[in-house]
BAPA-248746 format. One record per residue (C-alpha): residue number from 0; y, x negated, z negated; residue in three letters. Coordinates in Angstrom, 3 decimals, padded with zeros to 6 digits. Each point is the difference from the previous one (the first is absolute). Layout:
N
NODE NUM Y X Z ALA .
...
//
This chain:
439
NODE 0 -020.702 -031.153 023.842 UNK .
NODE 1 002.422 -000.291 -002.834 UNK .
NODE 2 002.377 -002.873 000.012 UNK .
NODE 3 000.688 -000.582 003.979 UNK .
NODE 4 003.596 -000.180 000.707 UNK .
NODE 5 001.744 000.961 003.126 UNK .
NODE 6 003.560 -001.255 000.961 UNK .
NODE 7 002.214 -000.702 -002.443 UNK .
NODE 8 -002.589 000.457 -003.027 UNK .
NODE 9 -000.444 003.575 000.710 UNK .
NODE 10 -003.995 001.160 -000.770 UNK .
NODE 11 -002.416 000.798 002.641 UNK .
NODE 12 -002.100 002.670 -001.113 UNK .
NODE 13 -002.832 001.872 001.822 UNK .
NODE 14 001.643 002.926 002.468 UNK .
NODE 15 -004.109 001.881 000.711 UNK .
NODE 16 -001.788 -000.181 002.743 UNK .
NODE 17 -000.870 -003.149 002.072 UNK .
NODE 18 001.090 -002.308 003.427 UNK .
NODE 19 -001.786 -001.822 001.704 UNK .
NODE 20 000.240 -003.900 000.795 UNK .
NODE 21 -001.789 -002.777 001.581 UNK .
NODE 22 -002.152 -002.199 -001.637 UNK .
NODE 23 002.181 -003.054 -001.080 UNK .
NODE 24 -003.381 -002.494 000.096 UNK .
NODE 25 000.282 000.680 003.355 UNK .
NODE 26 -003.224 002.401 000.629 UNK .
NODE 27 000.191 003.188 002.404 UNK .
NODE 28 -000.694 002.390 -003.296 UNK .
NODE 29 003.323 002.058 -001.267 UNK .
NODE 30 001.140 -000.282 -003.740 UNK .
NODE 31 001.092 003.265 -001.573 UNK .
NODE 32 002.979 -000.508 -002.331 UNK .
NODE 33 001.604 002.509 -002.281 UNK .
NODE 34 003.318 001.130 000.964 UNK .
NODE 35 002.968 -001.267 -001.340 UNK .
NODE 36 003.524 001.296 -001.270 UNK .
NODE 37 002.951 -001.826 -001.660 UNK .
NODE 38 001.123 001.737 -003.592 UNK .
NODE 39 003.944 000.049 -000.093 UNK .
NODE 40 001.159 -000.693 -003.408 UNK .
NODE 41 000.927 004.246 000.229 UNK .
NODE 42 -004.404 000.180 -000.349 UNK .
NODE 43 000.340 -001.681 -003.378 UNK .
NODE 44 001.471 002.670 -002.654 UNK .
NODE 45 -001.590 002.223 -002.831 UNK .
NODE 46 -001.077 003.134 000.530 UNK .
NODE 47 003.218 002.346 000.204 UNK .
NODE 48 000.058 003.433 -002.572 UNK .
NODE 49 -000.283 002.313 002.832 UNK .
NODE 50 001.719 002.668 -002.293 UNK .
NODE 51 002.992 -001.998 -000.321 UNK .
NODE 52 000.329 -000.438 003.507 UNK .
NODE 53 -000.379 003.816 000.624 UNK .
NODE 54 002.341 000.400 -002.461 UNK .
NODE 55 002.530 -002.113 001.865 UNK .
NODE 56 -000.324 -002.594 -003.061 UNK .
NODE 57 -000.248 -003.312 002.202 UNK .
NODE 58 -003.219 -002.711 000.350 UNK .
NODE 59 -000.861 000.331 -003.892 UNK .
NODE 60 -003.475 -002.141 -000.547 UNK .
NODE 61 -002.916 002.414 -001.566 UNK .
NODE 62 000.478 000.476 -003.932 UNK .
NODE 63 -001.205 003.284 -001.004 UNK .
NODE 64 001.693 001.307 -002.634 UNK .
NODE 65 000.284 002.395 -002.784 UNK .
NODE 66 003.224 001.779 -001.518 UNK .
NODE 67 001.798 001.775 -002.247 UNK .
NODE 68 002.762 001.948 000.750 UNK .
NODE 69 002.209 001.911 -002.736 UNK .
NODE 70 003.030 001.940 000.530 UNK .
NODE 71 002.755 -001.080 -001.598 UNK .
NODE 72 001.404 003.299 -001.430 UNK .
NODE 73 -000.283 -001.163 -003.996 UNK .
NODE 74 -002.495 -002.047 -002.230 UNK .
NODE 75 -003.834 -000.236 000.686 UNK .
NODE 76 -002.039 001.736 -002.913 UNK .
NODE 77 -003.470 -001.239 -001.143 UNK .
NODE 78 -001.573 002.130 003.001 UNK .
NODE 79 001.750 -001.967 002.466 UNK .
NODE 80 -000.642 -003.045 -001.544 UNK .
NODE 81 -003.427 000.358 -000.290 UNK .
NODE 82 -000.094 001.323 003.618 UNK .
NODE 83 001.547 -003.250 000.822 UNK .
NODE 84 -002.576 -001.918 -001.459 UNK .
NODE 85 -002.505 001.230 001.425 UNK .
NODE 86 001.219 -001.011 003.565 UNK .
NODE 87 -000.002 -003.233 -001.229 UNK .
NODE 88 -003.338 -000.239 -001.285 UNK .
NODE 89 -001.036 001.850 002.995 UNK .
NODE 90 001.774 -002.507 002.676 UNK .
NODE 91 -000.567 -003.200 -002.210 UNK .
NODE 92 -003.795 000.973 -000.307 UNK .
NODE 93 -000.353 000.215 003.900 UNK .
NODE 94 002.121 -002.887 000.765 UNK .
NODE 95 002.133 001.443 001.581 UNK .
NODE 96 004.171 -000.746 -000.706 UNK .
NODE 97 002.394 002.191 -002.074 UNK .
NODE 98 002.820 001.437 001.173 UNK .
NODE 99 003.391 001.777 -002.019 UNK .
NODE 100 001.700 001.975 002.031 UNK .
NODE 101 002.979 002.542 -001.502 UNK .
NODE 102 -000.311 003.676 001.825 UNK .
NODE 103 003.535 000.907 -000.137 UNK .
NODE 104 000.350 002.091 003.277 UNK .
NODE 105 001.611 002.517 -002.304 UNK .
NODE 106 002.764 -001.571 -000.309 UNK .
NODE 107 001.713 002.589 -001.959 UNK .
NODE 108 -002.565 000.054 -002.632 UNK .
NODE 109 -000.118 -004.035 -000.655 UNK .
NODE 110 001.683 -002.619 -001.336 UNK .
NODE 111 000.181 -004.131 000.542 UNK .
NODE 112 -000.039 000.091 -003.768 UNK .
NODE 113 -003.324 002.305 -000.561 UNK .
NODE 114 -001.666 -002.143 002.461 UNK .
NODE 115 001.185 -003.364 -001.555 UNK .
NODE 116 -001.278 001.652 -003.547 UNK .
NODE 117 -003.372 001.177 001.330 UNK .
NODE 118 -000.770 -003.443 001.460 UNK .
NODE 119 000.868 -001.447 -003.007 UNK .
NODE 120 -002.109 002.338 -001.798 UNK .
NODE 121 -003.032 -000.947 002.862 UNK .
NODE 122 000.337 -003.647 -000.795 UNK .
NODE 123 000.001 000.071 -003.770 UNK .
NODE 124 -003.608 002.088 -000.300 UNK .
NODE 125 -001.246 -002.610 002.339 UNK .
NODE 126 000.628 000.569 003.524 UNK .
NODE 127 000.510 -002.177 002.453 UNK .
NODE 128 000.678 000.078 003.576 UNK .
NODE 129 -000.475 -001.768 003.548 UNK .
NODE 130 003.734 -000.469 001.978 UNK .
NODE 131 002.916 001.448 -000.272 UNK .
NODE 132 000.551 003.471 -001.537 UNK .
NODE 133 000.982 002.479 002.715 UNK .
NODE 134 001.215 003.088 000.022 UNK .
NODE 135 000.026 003.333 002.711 UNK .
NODE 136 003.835 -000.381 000.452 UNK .
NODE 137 -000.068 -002.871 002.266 UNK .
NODE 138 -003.015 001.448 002.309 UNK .
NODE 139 002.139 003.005 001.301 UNK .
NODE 140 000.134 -001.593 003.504 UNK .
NODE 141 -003.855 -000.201 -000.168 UNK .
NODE 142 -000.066 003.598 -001.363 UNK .
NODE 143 001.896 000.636 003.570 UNK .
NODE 144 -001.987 -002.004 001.793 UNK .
NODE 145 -003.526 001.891 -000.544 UNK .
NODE 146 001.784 003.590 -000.059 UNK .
NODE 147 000.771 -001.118 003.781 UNK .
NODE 148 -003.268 -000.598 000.500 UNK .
NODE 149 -001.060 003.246 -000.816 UNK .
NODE 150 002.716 001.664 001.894 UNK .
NODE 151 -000.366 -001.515 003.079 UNK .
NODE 152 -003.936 000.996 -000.307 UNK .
NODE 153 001.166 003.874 -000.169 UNK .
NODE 154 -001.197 000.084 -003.792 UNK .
NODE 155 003.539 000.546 -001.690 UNK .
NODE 156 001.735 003.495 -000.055 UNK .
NODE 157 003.327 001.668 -001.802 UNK .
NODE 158 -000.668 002.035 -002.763 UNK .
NODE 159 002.973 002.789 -000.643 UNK .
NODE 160 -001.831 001.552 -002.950 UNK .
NODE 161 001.585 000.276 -003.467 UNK .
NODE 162 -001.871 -000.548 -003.490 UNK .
NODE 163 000.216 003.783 000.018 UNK .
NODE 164 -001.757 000.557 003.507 UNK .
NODE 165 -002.568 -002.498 -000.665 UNK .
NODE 166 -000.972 001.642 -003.861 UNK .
NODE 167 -000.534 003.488 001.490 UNK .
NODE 168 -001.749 -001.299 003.202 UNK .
NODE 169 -002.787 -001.526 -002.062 UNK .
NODE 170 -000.141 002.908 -001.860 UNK .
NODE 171 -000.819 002.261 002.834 UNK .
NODE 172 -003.578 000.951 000.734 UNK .
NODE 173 -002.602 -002.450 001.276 UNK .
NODE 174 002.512 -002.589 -000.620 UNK .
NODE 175 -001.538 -003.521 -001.610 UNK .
NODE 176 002.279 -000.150 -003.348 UNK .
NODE 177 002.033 -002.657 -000.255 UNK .
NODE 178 -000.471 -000.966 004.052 UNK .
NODE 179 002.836 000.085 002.117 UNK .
NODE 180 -001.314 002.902 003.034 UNK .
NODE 181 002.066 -001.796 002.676 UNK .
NODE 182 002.732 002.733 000.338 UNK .
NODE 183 002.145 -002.085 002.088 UNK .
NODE 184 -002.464 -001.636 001.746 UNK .
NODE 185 -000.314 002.956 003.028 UNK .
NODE 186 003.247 000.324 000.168 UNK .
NODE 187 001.257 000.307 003.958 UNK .
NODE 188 002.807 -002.139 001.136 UNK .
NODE 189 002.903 003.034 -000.351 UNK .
NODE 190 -001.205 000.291 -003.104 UNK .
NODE 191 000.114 -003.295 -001.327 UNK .
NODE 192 003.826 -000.058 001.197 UNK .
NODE 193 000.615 002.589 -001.564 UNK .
NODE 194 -001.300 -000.851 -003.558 UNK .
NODE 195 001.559 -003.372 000.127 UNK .
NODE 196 003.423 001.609 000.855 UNK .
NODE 197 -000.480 002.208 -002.859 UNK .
NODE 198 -001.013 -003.230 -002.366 UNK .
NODE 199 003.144 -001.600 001.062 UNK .
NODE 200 002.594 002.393 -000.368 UNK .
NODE 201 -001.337 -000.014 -003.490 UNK .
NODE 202 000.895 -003.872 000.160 UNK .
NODE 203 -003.960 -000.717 -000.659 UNK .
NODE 204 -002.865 -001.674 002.285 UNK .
NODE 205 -003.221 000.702 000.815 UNK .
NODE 206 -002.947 -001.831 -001.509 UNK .
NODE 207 -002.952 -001.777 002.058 UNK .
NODE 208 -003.542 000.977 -000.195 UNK .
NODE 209 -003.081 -001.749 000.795 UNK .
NODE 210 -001.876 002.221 002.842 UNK .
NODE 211 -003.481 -000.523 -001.504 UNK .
NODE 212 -003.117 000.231 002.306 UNK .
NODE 213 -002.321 000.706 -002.941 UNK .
NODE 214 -000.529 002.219 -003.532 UNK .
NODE 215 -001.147 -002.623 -001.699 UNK .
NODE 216 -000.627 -004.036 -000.082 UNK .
NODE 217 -002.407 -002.564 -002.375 UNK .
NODE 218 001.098 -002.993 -001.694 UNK .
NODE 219 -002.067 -002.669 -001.734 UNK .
NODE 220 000.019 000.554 -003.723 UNK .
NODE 221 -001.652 -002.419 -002.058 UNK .
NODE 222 000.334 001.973 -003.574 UNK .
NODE 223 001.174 003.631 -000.094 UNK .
NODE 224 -002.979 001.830 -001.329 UNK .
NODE 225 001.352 002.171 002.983 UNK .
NODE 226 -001.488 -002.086 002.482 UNK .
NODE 227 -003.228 000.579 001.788 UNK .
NODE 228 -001.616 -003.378 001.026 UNK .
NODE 229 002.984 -001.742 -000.298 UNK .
NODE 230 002.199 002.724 002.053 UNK .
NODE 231 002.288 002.099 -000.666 UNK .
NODE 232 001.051 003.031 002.383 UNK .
NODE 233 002.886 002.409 -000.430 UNK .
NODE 234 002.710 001.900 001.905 UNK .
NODE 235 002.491 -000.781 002.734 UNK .
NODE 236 002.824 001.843 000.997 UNK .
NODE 237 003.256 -000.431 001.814 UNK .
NODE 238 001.512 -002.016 -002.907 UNK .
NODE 239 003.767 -001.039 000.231 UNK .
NODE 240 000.665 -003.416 001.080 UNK .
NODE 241 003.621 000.014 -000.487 UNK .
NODE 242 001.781 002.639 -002.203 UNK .
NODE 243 002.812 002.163 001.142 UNK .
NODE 244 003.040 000.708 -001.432 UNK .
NODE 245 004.131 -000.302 000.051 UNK .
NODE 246 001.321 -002.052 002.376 UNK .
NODE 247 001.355 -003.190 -001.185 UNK .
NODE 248 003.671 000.330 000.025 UNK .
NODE 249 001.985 -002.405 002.613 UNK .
NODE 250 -003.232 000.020 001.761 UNK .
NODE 251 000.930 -000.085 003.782 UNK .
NODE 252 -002.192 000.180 003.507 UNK .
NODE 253 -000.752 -003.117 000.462 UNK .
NODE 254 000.887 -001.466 -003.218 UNK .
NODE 255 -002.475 -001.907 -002.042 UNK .
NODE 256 -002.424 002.249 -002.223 UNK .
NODE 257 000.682 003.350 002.655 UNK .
NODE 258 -003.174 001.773 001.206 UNK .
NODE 259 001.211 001.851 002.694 UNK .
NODE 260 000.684 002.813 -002.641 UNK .
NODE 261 002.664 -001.229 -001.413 UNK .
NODE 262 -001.344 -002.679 -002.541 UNK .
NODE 263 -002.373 000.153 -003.207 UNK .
NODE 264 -002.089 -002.808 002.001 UNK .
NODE 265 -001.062 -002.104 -002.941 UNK .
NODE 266 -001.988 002.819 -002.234 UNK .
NODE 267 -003.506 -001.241 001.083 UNK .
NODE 268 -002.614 001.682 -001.789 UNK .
NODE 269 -002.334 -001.824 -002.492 UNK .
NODE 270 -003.442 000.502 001.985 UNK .
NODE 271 001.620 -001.705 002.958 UNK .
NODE 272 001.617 -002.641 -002.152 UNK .
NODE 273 -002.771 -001.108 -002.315 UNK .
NODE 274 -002.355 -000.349 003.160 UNK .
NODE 275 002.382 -002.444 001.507 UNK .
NODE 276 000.647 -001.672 -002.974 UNK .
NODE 277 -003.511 -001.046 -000.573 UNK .
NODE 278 -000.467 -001.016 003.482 UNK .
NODE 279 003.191 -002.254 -000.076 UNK .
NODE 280 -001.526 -002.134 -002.816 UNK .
NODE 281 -003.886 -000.091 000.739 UNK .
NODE 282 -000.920 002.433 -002.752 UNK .
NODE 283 -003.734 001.346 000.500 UNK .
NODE 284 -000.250 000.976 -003.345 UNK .
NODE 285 001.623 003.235 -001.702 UNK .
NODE 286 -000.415 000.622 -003.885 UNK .
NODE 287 002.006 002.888 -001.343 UNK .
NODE 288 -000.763 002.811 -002.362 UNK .
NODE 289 -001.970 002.768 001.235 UNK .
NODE 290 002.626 002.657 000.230 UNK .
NODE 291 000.814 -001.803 003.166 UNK .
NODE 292 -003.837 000.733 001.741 UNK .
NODE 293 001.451 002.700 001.950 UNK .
NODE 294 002.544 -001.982 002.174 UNK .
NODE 295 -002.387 -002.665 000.298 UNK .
NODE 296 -001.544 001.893 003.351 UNK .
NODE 297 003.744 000.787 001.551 UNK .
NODE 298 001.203 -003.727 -000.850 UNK .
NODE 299 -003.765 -001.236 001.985 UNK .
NODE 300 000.355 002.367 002.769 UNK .
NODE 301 003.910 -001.315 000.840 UNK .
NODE 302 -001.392 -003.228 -000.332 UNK .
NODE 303 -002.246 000.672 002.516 UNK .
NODE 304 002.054 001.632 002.581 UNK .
NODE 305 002.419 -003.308 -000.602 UNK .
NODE 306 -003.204 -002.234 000.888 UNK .
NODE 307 -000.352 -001.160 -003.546 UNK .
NODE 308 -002.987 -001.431 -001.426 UNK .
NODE 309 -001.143 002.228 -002.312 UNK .
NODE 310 -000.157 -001.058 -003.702 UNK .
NODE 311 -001.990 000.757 -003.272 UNK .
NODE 312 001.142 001.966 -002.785 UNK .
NODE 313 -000.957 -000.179 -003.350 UNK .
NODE 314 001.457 002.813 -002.537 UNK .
NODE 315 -000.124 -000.078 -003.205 UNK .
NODE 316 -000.031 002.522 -002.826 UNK .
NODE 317 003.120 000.629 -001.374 UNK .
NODE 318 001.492 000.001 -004.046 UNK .
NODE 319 000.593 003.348 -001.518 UNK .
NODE 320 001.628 000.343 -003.113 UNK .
NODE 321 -000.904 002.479 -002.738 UNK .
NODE 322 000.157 003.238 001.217 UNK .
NODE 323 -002.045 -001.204 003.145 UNK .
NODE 324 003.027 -000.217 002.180 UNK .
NODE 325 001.198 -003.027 001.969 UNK .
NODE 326 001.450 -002.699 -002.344 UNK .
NODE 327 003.850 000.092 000.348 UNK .
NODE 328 003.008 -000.512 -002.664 UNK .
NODE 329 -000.611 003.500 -001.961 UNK .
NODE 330 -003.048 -001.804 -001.468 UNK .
NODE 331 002.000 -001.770 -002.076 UNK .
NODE 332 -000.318 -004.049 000.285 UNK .
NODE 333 -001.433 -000.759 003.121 UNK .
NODE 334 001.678 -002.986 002.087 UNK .
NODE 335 000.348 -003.307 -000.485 UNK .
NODE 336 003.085 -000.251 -001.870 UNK .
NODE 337 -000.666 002.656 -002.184 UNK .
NODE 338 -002.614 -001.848 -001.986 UNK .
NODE 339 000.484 -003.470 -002.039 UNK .
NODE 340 -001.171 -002.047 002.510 UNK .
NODE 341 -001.799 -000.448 003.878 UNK .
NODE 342 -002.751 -001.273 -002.142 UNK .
NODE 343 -001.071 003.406 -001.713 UNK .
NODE 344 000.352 001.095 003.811 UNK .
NODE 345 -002.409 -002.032 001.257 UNK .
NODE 346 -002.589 -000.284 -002.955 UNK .
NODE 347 000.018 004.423 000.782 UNK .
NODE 348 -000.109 -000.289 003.324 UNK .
NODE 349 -002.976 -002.833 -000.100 UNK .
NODE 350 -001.800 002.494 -002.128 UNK .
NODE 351 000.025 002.828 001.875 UNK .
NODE 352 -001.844 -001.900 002.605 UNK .
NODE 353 -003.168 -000.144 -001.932 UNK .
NODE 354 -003.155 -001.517 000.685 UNK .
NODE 355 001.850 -001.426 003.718 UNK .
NODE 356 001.635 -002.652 -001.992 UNK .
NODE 357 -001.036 -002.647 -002.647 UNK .
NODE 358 003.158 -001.036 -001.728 UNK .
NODE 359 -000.071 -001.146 -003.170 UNK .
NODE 360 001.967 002.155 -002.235 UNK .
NODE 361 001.183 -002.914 -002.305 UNK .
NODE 362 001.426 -001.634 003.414 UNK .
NODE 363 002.381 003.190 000.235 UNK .
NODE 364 000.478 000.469 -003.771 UNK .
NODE 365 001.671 -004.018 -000.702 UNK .
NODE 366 002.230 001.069 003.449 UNK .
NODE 367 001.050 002.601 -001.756 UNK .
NODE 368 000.313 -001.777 -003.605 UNK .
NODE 369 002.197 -002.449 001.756 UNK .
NODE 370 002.498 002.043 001.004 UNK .
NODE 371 003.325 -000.862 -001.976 UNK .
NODE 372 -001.338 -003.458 -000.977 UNK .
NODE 373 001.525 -001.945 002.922 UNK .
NODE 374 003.614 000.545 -000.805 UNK .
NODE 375 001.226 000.579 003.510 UNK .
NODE 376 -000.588 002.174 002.635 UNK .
NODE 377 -002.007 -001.136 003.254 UNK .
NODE 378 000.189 000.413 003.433 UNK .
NODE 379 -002.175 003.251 001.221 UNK .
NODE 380 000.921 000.234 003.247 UNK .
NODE 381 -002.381 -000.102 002.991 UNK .
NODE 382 -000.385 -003.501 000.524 UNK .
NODE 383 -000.919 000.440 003.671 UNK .
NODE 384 002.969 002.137 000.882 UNK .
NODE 385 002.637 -001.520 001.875 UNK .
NODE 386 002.009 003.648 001.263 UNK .
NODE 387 003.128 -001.008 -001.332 UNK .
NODE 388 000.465 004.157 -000.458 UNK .
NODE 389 -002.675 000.161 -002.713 UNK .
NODE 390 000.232 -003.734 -001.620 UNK .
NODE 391 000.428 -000.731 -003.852 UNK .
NODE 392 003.756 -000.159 001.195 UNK .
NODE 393 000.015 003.330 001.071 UNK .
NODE 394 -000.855 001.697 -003.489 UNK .
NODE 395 002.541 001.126 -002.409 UNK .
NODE 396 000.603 -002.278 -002.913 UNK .
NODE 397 000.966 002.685 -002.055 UNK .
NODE 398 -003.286 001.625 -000.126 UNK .
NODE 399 -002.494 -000.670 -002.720 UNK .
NODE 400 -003.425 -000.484 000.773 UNK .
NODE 401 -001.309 -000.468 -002.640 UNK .
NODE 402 -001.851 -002.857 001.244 UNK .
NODE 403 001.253 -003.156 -002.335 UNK .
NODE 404 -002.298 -002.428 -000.615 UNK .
NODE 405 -002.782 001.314 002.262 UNK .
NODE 406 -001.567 -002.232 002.870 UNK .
NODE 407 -000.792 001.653 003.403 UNK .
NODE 408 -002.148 -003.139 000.458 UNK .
NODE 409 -002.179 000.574 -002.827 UNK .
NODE 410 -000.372 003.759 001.101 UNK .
NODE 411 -000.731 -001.517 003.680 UNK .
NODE 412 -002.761 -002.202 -001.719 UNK .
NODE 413 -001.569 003.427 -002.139 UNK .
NODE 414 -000.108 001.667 003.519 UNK .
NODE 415 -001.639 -002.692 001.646 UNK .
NODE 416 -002.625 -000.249 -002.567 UNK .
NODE 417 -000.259 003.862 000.862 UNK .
NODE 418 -000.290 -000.364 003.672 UNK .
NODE 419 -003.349 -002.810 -000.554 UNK .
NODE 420 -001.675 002.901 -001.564 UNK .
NODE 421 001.268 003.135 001.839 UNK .
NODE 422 -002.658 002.453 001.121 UNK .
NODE 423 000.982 002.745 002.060 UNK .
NODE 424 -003.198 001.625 -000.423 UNK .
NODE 425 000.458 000.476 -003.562 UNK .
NODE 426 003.787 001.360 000.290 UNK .
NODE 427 -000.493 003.757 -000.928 UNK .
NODE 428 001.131 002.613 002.071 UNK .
NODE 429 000.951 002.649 -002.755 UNK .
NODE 430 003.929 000.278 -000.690 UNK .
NODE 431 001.285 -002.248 -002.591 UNK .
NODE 432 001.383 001.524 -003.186 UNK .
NODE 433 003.226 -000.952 -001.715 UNK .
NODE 434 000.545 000.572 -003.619 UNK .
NODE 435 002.576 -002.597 -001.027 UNK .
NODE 436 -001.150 -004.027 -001.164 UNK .
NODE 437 -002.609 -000.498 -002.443 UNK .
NODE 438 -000.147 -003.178 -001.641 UNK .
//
């Protein structure tokens, strides 16, 4: 039936079921024909992210994504890098897009400048990315939006309970350690007045707590050795949506940024964040290092109550340095711009992948040779960035990075040759030892 056309060109397309007609030769018999409806030109759009639009992101066409998300609180060491890689690989290799997004909700704790180095840092190991780079500060209305959603279905309560109070209540008998018991949760109305009066004379606010309905939730993990059939289940508790603390000064009733209490409106909590995030830009893909397994059932269980889609998650092992402990900057020279150039970076980083990539290491070795043989240095910012915020022109000229005469392109091109042979199924699952560069 394709191709009919109804009034003005629209298309005429089968509606089900049948009428019935007269002949047109003329007989007595009666001619079933299909039924009929017109398509409006609304019928004839891609298939919306349904995420998006439950994350009040607008008609966004499907593009499932992948990410990678840093923080923005100082340089990205060889662990993160690596990490960051691997989302690549792991969104390249199932075709899906890449997204960069910059998690500064802590606003305190991050800088335009960190974020403009660490992207910098991203691009010149490699790593590239699909749209614009965006970043948790300008999703605070969204952040709002789904913490409504949960209050207004009775699954958001005020939490009065100090650092103090919440330490020795998890310490008391039969508690689950490290699980919030839901003190303030059975609190009765007089109460709850009375608590918040108390938190206010102090000038403070009360945080907001998710009121879970279960003890535990599942995820899809598709590489913890933690996982059982591809699933991973841990705990649930009341976790904090949005922290509590002093009130913003100049805060009024009324005035933008007041929660009823007084102010302190904008301190969402990361589990709330992150899950919006992803939704907001199609990501169905997680890959982070493993320390973050835990969270992964929390993040999937606010999803769900926020009638997300749920999405996979892939964690990966993380880098220790010598003394078996978590790589960081006591172990001497371990980011980017500590070492003579991105390419020793990447040449390490391909290598600790093993037997899941095929690179040739002479590829990696005349990258690195070449550093210092162009004369001038080049352009490593994200070429697929446009957030003004996080551009080339956004990053101190002062700062060295050590990067003259190196070629992001040429390190995009190593990658690439990387991602044709990347096999998941050969990535090990053992922690990944540091113990400096080894030529």
């Amino acid at each position: 039936m394709e191709g009919l056309k109804g009034p003005e060109g629209l298309e005429i397309r089968e509606a089900g079921g049948f009428r019935e007609r007269k002949d047109p030769e003329g007989s007595d018999a009666r001619v079933r024909i299909p039924r009929m409806r017109v398509m409006a030109p609304s019928d004839f759009r891609p298939d919306f992210d349904p995420n998006v639009l439950a994350a009040g992101g607008g008609k966004v066409p499907a593009s499932p994504a992948g990410r990678y998300a840093p923080s923005p609180s100082g340089d990205l060491h060889l662990g993160n890098l690596r990490t960051a890689v691997l989302a690549w690989l792991f969104a390249r290799h199932a075709g899906y897009a890449f997204r960069m997004r910059v998690d500064n909700i802590d606003a305190q704790r991050s800088s335009s400048e960190a974020a403009a180095r660490q992207l910098e840092d991203l691009a010149s190991v490699g790593i590239d990315h699909d749209g614009p780079v965006t970043s948790q500060q300008e999703n605070l209305n969204h952040y709002a939006a789904a913490l409504r959603k949960l209050q207004a279905a009775g699954l958001v309560y005020e939490c009065y309970c100090s650092r103090k109070d919440i330490q020795e209540a998890t310490r008391a008998p039969h508690a689950r350690p490290g699980i919030y018991p839901g003190t303030c949760r059975s609190l009765n109305s007089a109460e709850r007045v009375a608590a918040r009066q108390e938190l206010r004379a102090q000038g403070r606010v009360p945080a907001l707590r998710l009121a879970a309905g279960v003890d535990s939730w599942q995820v899809k993990e598709a590489f913890s050795a933690k996982a059982m059939d591809g699933v991973y289940r841990d705990e649930v508790d009341d976790m904090v949506l949005r922290r509590g603390g002093n009130v913003m000064p100049g805060c009024a009733p009324g005035e933008d940024g007041d929660d009823g209490a007084g102010g302190h409106a904008n301190d969402y909590a990361y589990n709330l964040a992150v899950v919006v995030d992803d939704a907001l830009t199609g990501v169905r893909q997680v890959v982070r290092g493993d320390d973050l397994l835990s969270s992964a059932p929390r993040q999937a269980y606010v999803a769900h109550l926020l009638g997300l889609d749920p999405v996979e998650y892939v964690h990966v092992p993380l880098v220790l340095g010598p003394e078996g402990r978590r790589l960081a900057k006591r172990d001497g020279a371990v980011t980017l711009r500590d070492l003579d150039s991105p390419a020793e970076a990447l040449r390490w980083i391909l290598d600790s992948l093993g037997y899941a990539v095929d690179v040739a290491r002479d590829a990696v070795d005349s990258l690195e040779d070449a550093v210092g043989s162009l004369g001038d240095a080049v352009d490593v910012a994200p070429e697929h960035s446009n957030d003004e915020a996080y551009s080339r022109d956004g990053v101190d000229s002062s700062v060295d990075t050590g990067q003259r005469g190196y070629s992001s392109k040429s390190a995009q091109r190593i990658l690439t040759q990387a991602l044709e042979t990347f096999d998941p199924a050969k990535l090990s699952r053992e922690p990944v030892r540091w113990n400096g560069i080894t030529r």
